[in-house]
Backbone as numpy.savetxt, mean C-alpha at the origin, in Angstrom:
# Nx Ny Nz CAx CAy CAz Cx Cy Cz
9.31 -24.93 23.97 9.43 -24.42 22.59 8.49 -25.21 21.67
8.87 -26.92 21.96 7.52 -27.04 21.16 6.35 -27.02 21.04
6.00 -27.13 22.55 4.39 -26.10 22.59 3.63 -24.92 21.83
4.78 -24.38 21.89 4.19 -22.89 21.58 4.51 -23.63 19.72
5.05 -23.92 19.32 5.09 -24.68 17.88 4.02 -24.67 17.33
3.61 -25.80 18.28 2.01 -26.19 18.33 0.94 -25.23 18.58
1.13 -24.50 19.49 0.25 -23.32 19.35 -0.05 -22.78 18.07
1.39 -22.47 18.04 1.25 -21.23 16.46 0.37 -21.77 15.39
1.01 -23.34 15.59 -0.01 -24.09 13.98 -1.25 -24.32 14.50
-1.97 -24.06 15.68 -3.28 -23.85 15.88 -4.10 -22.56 15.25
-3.34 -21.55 16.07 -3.25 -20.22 15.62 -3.84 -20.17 14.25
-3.10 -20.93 12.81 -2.44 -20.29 12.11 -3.59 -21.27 11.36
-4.12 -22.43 11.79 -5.32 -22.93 11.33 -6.92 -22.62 11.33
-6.66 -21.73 12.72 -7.96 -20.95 13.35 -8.44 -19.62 12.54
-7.08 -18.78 11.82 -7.00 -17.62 11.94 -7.62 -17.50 10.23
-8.86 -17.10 10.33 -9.78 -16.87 8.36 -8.86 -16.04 7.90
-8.64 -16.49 6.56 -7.89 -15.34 5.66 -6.93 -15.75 5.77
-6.08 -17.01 6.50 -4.45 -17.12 6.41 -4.43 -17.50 4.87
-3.24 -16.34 4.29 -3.02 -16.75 2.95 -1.60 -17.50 2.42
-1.31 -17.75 3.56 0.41 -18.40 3.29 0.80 -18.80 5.13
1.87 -19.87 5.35 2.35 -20.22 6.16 3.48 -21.07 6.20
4.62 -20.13 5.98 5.85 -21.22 5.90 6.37 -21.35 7.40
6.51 -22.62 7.40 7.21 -23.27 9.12 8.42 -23.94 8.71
9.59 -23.50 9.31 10.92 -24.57 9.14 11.20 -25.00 10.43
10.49 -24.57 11.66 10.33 -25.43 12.86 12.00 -23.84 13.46
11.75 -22.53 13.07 12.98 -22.33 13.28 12.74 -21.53 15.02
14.15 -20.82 15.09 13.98 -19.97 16.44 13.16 -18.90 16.58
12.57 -18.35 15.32 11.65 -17.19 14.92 10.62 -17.24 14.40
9.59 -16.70 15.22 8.27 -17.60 14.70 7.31 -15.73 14.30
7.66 -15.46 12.98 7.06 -13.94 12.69 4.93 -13.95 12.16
4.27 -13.86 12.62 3.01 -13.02 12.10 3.43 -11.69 11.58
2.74 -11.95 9.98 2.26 -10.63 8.95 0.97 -10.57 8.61
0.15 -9.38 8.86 -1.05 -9.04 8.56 -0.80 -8.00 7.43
-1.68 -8.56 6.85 -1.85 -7.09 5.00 -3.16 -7.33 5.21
-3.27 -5.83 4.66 -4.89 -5.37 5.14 -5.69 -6.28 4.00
-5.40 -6.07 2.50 -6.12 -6.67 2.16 -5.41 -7.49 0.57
-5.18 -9.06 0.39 -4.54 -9.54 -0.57 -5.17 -9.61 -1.41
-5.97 -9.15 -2.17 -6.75 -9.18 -3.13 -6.00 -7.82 -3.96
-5.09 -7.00 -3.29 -4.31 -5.94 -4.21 -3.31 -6.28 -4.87
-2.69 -6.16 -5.82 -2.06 -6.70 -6.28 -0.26 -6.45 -5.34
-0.58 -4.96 -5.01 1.05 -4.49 -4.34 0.64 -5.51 -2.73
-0.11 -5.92 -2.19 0.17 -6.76 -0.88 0.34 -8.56 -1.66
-0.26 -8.72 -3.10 0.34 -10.21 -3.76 1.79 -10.06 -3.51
2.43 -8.63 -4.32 3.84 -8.73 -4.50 4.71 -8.80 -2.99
4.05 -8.45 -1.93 4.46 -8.08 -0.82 4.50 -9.12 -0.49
3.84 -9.90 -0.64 3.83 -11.69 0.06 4.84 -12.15 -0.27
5.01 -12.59 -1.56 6.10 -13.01 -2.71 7.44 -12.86 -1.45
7.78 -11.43 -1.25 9.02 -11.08 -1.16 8.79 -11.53 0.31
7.70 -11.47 1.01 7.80 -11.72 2.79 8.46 -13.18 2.73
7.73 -14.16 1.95 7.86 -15.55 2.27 9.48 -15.57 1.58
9.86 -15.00 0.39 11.20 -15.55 -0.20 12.49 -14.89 0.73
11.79 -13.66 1.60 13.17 -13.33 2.64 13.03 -14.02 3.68
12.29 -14.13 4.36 12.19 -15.08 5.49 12.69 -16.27 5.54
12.35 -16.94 4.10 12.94 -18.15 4.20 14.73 -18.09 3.91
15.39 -17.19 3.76 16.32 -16.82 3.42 17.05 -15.86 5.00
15.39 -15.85 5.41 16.55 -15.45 7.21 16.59 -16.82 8.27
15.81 -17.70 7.46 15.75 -18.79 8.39 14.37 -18.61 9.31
13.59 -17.82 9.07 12.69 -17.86 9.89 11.04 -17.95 9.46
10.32 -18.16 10.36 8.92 -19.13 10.36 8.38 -17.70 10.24
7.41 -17.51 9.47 6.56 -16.45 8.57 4.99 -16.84 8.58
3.96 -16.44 9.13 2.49 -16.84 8.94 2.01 -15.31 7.96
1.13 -15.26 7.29 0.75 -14.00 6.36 -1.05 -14.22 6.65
-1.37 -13.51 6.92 -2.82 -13.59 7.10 -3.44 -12.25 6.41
-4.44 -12.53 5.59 -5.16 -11.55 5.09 -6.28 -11.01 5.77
-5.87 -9.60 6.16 -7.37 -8.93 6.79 -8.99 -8.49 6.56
-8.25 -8.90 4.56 -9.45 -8.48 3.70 -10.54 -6.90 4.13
-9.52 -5.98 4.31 -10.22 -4.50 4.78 -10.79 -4.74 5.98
-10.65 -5.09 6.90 -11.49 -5.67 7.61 -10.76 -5.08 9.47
-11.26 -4.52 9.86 -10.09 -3.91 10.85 -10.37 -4.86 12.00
-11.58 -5.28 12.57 -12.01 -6.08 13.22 -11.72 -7.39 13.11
-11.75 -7.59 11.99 -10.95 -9.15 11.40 -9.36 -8.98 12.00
-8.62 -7.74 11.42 -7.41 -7.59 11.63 -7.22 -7.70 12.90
-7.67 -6.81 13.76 -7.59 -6.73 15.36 -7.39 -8.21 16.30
-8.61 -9.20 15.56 -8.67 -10.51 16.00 -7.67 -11.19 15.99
-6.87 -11.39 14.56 -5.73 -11.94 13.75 -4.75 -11.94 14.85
-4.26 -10.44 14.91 -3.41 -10.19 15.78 -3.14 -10.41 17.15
-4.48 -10.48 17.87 -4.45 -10.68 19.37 -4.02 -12.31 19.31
-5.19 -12.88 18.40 -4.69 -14.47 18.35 -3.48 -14.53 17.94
-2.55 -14.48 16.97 -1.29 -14.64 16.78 -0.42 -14.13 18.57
-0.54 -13.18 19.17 0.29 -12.63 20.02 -0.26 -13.86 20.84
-1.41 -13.76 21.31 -1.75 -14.27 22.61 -1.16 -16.40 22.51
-0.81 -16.85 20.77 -0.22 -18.50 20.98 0.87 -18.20 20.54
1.91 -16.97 20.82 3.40 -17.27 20.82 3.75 -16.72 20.15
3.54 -15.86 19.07 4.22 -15.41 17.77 5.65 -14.35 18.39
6.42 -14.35 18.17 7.82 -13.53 18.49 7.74 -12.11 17.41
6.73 -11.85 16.34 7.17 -10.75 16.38 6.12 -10.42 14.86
5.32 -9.07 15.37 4.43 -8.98 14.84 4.88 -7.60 13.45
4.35 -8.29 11.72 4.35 -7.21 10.82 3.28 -6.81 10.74
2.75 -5.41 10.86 1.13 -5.04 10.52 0.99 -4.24 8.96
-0.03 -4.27 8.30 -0.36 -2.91 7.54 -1.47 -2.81 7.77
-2.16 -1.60 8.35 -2.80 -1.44 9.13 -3.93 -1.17 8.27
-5.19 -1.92 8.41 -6.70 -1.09 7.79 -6.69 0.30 7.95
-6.61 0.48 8.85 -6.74 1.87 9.89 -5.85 2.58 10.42
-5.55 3.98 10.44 -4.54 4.78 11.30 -5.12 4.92 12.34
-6.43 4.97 12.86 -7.03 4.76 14.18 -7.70 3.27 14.56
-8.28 3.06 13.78 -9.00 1.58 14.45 -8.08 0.55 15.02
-6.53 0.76 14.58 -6.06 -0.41 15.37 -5.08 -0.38 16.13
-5.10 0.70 16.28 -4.89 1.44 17.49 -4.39 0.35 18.94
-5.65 0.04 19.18 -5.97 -0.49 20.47 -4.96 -2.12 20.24
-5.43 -2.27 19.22 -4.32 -3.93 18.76 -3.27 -3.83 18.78
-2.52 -2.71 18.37 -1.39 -2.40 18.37 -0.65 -1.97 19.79
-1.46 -1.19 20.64 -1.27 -1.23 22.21 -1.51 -2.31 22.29
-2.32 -3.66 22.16 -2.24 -4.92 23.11 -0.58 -5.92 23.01
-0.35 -5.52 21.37 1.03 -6.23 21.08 2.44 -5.57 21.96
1.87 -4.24 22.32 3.12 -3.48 22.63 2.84 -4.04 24.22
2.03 -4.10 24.94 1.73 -4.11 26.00 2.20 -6.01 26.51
2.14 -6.87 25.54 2.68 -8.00 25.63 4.03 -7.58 25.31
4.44 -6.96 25.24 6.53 -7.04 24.97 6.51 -7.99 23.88
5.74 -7.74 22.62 6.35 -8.35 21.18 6.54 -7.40 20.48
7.87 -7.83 19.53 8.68 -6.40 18.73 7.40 -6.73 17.57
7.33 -5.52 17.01 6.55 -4.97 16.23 6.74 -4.01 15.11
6.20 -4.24 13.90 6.38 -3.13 12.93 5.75 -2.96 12.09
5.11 -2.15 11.64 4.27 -1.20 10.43 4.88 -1.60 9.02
4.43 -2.07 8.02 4.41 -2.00 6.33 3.51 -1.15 6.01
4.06 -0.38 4.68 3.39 0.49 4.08 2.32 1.09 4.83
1.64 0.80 5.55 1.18 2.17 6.74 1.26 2.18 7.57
1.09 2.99 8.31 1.52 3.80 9.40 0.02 3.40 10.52
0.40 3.58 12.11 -0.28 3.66 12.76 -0.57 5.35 13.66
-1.83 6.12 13.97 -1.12 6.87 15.16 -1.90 6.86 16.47
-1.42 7.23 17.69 -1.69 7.40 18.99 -1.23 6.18 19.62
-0.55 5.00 18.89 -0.34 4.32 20.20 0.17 4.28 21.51
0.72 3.73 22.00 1.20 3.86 23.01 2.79 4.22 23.43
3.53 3.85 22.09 4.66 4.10 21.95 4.52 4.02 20.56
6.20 5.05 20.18 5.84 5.08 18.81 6.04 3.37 17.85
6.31 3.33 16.82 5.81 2.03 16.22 6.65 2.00 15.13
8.33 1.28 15.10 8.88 1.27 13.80 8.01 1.21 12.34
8.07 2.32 11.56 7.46 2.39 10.90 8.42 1.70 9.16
7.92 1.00 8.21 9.01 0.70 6.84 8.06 0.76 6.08
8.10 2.18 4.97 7.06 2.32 4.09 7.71 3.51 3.34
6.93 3.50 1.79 7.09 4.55 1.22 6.96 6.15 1.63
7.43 7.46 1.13 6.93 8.35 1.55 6.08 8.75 1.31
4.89 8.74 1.53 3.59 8.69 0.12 3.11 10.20 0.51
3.56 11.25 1.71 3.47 12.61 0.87 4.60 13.02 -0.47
5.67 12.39 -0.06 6.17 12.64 -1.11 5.67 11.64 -2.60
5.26 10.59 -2.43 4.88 10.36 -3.58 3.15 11.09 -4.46
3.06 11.72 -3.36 1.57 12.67 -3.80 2.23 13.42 -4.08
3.32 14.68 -3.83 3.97 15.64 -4.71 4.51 14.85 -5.55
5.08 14.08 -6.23 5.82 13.45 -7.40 4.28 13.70 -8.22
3.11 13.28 -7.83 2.22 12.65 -8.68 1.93 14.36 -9.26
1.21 14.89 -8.62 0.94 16.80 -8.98 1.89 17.45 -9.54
3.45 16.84 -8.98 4.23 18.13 -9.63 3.89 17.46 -11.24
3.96 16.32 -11.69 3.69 15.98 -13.03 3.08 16.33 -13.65
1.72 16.48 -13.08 0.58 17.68 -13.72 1.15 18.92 -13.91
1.86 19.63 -13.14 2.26 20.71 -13.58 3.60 21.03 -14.58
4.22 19.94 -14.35 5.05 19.93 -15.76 4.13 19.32 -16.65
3.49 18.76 -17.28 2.63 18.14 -18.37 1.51 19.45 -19.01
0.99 20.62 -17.70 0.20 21.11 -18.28 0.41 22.41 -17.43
1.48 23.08 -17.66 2.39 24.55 -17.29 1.07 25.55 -17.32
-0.12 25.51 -18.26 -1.30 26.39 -18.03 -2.28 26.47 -17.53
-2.25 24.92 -16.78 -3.43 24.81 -16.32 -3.98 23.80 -15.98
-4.56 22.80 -15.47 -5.60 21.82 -15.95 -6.81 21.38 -14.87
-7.81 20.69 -15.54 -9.18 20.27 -14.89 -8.32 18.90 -13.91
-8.85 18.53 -13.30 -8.36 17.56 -12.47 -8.99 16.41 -11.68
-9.32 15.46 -12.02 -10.24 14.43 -11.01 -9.28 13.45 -9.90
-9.57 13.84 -9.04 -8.47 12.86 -7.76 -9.63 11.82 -6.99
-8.96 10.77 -7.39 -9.32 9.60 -6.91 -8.62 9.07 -5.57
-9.24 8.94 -4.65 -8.55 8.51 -3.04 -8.87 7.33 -2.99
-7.56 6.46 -1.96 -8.18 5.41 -1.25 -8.92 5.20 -0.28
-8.81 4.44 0.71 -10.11 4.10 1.40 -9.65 5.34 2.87
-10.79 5.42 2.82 -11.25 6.96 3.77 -10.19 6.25 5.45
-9.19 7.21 6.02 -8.81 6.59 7.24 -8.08 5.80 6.44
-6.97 5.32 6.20 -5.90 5.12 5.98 -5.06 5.68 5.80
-3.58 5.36 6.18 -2.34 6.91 6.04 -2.25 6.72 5.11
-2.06 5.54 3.67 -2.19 6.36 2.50 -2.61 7.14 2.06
-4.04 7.01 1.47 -4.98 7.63 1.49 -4.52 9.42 2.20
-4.48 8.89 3.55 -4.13 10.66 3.98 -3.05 11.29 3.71
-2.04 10.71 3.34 -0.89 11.48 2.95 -0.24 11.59 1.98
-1.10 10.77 0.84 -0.81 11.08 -0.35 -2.04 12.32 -0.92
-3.21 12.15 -0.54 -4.03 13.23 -0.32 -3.25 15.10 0.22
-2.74 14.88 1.06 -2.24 15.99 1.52 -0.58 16.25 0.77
0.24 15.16 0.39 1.07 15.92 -0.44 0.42 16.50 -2.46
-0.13 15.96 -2.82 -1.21 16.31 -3.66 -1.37 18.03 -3.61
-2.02 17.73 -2.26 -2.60 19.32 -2.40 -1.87 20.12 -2.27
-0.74 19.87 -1.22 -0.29 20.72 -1.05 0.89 21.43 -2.20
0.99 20.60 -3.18 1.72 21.01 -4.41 0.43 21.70 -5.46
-0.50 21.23 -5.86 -2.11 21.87 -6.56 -2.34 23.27 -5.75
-2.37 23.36 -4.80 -2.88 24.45 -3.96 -1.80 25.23 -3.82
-0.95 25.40 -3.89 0.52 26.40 -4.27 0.70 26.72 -5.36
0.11 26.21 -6.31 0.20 27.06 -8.03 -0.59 27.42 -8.42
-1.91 27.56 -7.59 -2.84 28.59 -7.93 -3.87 27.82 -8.39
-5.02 29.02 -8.92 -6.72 28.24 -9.15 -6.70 28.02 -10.64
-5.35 28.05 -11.46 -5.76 27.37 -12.61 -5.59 25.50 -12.63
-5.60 24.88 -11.36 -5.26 23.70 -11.12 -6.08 23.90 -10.55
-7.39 22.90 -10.69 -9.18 22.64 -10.13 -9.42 21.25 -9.99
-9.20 21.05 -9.14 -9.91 19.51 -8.61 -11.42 19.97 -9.25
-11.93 18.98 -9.55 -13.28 19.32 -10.29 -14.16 18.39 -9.32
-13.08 17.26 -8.72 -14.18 16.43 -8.25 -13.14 14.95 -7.52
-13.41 15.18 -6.25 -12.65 14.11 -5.48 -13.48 13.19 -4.97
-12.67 11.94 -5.13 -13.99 10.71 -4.39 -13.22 9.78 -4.16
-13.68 9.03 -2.89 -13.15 7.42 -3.23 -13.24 6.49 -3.80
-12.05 5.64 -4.43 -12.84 4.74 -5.02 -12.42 3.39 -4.20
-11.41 3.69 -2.99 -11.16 2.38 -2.19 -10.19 1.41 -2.36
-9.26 1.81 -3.45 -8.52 1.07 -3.97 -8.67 0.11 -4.83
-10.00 0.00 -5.12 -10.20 -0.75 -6.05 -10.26 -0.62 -7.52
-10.31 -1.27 -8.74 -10.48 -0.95 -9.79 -11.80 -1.43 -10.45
-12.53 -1.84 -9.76 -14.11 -1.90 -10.33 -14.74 -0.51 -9.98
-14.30 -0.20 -8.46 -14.88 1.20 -8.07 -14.29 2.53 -8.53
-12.79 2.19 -9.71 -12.43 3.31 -9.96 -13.12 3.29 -11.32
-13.37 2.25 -11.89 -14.30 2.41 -12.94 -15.49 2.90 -12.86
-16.42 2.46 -11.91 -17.62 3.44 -11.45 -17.80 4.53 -11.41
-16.55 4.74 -10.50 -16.85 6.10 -9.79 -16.31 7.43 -10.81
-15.27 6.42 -12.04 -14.94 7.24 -13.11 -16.10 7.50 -13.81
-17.03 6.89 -14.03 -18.10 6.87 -15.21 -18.35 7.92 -14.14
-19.19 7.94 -13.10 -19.98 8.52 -12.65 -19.90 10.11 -12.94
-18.62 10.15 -12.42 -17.83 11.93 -12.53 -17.91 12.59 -13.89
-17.86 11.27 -14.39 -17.78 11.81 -16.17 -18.80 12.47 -16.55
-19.91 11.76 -15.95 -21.20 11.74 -16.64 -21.72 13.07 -16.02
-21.30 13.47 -14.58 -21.52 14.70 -14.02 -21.18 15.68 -14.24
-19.64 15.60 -15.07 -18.90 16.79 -15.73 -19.55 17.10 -16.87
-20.59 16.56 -17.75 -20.66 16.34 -19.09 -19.76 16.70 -20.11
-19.63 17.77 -20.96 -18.90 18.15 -21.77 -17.78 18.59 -20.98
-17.36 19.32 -20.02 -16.41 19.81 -19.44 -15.70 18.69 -18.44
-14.94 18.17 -19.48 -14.15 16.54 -19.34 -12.96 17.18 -18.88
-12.32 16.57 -17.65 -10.97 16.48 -17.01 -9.84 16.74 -17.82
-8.70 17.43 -17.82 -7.19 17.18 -18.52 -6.90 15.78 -18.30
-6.95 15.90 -16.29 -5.60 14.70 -15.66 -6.86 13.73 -15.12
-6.50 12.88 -14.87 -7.17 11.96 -13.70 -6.11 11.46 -12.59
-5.78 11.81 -11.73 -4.63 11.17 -10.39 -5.56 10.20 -9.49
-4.97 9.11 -9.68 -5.33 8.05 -8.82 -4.55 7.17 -7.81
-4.84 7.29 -6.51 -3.63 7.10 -4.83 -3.46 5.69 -5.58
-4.06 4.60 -6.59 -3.52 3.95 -6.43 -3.46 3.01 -8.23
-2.70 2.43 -7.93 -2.89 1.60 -10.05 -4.43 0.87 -10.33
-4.66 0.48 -9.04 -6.38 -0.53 -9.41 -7.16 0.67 -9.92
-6.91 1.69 -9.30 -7.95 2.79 -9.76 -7.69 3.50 -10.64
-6.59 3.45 -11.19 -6.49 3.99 -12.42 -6.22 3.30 -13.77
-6.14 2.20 -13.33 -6.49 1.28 -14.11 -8.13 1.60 -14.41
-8.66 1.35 -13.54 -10.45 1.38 -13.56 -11.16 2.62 -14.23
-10.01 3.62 -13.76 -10.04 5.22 -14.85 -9.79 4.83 -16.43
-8.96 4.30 -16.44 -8.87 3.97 -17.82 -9.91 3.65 -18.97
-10.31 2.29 -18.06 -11.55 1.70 -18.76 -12.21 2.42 -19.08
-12.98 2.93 -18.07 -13.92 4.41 -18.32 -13.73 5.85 -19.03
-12.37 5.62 -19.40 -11.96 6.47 -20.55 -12.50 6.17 -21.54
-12.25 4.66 -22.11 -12.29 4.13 -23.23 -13.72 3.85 -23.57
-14.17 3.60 -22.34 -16.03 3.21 -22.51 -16.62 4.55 -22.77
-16.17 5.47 -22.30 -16.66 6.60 -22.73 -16.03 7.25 -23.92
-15.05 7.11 -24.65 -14.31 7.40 -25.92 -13.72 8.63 -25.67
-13.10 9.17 -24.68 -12.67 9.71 -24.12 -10.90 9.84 -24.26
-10.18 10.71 -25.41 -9.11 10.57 -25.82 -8.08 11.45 -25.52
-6.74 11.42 -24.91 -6.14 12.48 -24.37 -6.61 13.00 -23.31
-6.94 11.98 -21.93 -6.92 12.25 -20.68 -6.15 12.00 -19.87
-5.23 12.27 -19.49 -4.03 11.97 -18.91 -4.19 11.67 -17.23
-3.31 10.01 -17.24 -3.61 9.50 -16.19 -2.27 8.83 -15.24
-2.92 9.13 -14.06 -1.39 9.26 -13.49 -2.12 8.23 -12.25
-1.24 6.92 -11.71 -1.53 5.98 -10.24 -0.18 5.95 -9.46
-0.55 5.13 -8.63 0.44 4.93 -7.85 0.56 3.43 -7.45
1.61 3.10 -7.27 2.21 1.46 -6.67 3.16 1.03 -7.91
3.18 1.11 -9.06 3.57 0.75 -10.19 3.50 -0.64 -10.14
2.73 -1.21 -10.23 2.20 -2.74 -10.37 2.36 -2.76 -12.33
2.41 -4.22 -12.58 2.41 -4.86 -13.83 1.65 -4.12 -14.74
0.52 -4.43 -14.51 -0.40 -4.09 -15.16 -0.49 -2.63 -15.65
-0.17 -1.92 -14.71 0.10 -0.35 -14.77 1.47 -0.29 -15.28
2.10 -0.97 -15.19 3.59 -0.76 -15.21 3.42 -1.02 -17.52
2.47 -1.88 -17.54 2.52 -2.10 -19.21 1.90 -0.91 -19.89
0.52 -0.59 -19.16 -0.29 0.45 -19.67 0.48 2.06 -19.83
1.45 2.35 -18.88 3.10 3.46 -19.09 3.37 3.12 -20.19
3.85 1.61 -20.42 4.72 1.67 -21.43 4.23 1.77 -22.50
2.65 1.33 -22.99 1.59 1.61 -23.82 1.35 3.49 -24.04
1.75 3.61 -23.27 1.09 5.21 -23.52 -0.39 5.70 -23.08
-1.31 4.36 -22.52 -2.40 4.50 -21.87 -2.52 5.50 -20.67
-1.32 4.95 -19.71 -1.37 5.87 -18.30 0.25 7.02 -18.43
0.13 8.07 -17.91 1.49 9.15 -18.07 2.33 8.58 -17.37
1.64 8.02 -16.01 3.22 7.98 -15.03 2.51 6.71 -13.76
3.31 6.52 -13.28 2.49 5.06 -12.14 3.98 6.05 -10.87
3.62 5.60 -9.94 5.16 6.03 -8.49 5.12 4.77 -7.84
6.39 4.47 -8.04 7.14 3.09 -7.66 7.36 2.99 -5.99
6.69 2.80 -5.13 7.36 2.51 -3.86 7.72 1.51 -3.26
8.22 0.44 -4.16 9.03 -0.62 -3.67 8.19 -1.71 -2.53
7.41 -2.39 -3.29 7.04 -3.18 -1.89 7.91 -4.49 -0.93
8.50 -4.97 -1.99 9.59 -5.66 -2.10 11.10 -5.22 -1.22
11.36 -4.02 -1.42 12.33 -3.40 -0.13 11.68 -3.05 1.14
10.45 -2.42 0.88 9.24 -2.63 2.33 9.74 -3.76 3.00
9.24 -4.60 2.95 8.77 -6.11 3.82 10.42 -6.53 3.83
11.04 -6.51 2.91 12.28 -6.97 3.14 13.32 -6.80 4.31
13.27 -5.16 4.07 14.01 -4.35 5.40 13.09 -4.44 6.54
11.80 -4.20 6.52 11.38 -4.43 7.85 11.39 -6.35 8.89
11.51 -7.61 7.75 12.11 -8.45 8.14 13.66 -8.78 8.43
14.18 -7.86 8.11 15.56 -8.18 8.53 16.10 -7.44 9.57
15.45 -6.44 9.85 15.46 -5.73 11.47 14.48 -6.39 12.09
13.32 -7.10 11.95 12.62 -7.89 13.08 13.32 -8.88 13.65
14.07 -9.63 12.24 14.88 -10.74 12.71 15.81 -10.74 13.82
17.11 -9.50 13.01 18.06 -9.38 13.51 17.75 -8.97 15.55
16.17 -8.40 15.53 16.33 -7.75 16.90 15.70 -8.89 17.58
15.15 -9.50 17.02 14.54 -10.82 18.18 15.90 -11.98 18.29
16.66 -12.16 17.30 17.70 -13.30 17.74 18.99 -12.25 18.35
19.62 -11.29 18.18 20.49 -10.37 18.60 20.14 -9.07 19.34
19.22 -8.38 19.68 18.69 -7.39 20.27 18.99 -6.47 19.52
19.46 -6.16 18.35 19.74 -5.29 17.27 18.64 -4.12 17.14
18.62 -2.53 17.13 17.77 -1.63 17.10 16.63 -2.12 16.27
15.66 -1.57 16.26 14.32 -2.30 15.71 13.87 -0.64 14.97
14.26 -0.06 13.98 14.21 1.52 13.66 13.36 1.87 12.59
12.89 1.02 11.61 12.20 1.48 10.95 12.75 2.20 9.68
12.02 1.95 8.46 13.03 2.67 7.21 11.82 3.78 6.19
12.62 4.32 5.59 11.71 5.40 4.96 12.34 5.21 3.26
11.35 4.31 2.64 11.33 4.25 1.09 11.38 5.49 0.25
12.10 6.03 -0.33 12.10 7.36 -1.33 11.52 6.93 -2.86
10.06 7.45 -2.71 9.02 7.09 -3.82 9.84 7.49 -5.33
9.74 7.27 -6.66 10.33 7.29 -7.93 8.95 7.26 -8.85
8.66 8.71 -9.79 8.02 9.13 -10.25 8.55 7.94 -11.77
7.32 7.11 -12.30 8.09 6.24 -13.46 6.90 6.83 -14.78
8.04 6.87 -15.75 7.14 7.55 -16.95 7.34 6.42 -17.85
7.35 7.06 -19.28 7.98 5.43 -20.21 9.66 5.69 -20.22
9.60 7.09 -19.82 11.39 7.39 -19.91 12.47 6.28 -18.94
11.61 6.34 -17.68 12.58 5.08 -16.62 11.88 4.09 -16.25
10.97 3.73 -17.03 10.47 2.53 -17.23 11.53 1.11 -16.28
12.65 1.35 -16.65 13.69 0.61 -16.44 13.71 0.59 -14.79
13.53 1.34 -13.73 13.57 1.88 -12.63 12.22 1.09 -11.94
11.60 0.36 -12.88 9.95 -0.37 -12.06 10.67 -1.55 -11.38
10.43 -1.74 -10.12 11.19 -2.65 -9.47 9.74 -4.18 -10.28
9.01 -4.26 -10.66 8.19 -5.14 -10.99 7.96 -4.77 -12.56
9.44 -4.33 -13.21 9.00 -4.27 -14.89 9.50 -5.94 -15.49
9.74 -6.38 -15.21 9.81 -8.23 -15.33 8.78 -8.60 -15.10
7.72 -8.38 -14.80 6.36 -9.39 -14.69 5.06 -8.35 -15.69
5.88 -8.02 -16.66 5.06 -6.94 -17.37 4.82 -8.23 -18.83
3.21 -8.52 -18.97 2.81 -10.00 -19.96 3.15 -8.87 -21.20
């Protein structure tokens, strides 16, 4: 046992991007990979990994993949291959990691998915994440209550190949594309999750639409609509209605400002939580290892109250 101790804190010194590492020397020694900590919803996700863990009694490493699927892939084999008992992923990729995710399953370590999803592995893969088709219909049906006649529409995606990204994309449409062609995407792009690139890529569209300026702007995520924002304002651009997703702080103030219409809350904090307390429970007790399904919450300034992160609003 104390070998592999020692391993892990090799591991866990070797491994670029480790952004946290709590050790209490316990019986459970967990690796978490987040694709990338520079977001603000995988900051909050940390927060809650390290404060439940230490509250299950168990040893927690967090390594940042920084988008990086190849980075990620590495992370992981090294964590499995010096001992780790039980691997959290959020995956860069619904395909690229694929193969990492068969190597963990193929070593007999319990395993589980945050906020995205993997597919084709080898077996399926407890999954604990929001519903993010359903939080893409929360986001559209809003447009269509906000604008019953009609409206121009710019949809902003995350990074191309990710199940966010794809399934908030496809519940989207599939609510836009059922009420007919007075609801016009005018113009879809990625901006990656970021909010420098949703600022860009906002100017850019703008500047392409010229006079025939958007109603809504929907963005898969708050960095990018945050970044929409800006580019509202840089462009003087008044009464464009803007709708993200994650309900982070920052977004969570700009609701209450009246800047953005609506942010969708999917709990990152019950994420990581529930999926550590079934990793736990199944590596010290053999307890089912099942996976949970977050029910996304459309937040306006009306339930403001309902932002699981409206306390860290400056």
């Amino acid at each position: 046992m104390r070998k592999l101790i020692v391993l892990a804190g090799i591991a866990a010194l070797t491994l670029t991007g480790l952004t946290s590492c709590q050790r209490q020397t316990s019986d459970v020694r967990i690796m978490a990979s987040f694709l990338d900590m520079t977001q603000p919803f995988f900051v909050a996700m940390r927060r809650s990994a390290l404060d439940e863990a230490h509250k299950l009694g168990a040893d927690i490493m967090i390594v940042d993949a920084q988008s990086n699927s190849a980075k990620q892939t590495t992370d992981v084999r090294t964590a499995v291959a010096t001992g780790t008992q039980g691997v959290i992923i959020a995956p860069t990729d619904v395909n690229a990691l694929t193969p990492a995710i068969d190597y963990i399953i193929d070593a007999n370590v319990p395993l589980a998915t945050v906020d995205r999803r993997v597919v084709n592995a080898s077996k399926p893969v407890p999954h604990f994440g929001a519903d993010n088709i359903a939080g893409g219909r929360l986001m559209a049906q809003h447009v269509l209550d906000l604008f019953p006649d009609g409206a121009r529409i710019i949809l902003l995606t995350g990074s191309p190949g990710s199940s966010s990204e794809i399934d908030r994309s496809i519940g989207v449409h599939e609510v836009l594309d059922a009420a007919g062609p007075k609801y016009q995407i005018v113009a879809e792009q990625s901006a990656n999750w970021q909010r420098d690139q949703g600022l860009t890529v906002t100017q850019n569209i703008l500047t392409a639409l010229g006079s025939n300026h958007p109603e809504v702007i929907i963005a898969q995520d708050d960095d990018m609509a945050m970044g929409a924002v800006e580019a509202l304002r840089l462009a003087g651009l008044k009464g464009v209605t803007v709708i993200g997703f994650n309900a982070v702080p920052g977004a969570l103030k700009l609701v209450q400002s009246g800047e953005m219409a609506a942010t969708v809350e999917q709990s990152p904090s019950r994420q990581i939580r529930a999926a550590l307390d079934q990793l736990v429970a199944h590596i010290r007790h053999g307890k089912p290892l099942t996976g949970a399904i977050i029910k996304p919450i459309l937040i306006t300034r009306d339930n403001l109250a309902d932002a699981e992160r409206l306390s860290e609003i400056e």
